[in-house]
N, C-alpha and C positions, 0 to 999 in steps of 0.2 A: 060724253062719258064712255071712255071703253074699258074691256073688262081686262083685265090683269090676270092672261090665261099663265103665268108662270105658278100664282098664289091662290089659283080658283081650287074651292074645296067641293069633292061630291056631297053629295046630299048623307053620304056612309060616311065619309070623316067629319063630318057637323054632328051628324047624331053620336058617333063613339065621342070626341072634343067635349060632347057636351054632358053625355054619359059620365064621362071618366069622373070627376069629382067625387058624385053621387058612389059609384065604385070603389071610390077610394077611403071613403068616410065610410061605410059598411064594414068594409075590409080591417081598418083600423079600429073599428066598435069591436067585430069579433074576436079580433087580434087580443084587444083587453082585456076582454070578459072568459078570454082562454086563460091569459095573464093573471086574474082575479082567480081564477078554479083551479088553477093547481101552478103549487108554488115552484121554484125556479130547478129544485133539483128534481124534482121528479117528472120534468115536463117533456111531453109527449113529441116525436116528431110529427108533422105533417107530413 
């Protein structure tokens, strides 16, 4: 078995890879609950 130096991941893009979901599902909860607090015209920029 040899390793596949073209598609080998460091140990920093395994943990962000596996990170990201988890980031992304936060992001979209707040997203909503911004969505929820104040209605569409009067909404705030980031």
């Amino acid at each position: 078995m040899s390793l596949d130096w073209d598609n080998l991941e460091t140990p920093e893009q395994a943990f962000w890879r596996k990170l990201e979901p988890v980031v992304l599902g936060n992001l979209m909860e707040v997203l909503d609950k911004e969505v929820e607090k104040s209605s569409f015209g009067n909404r705030r920029n980031f």
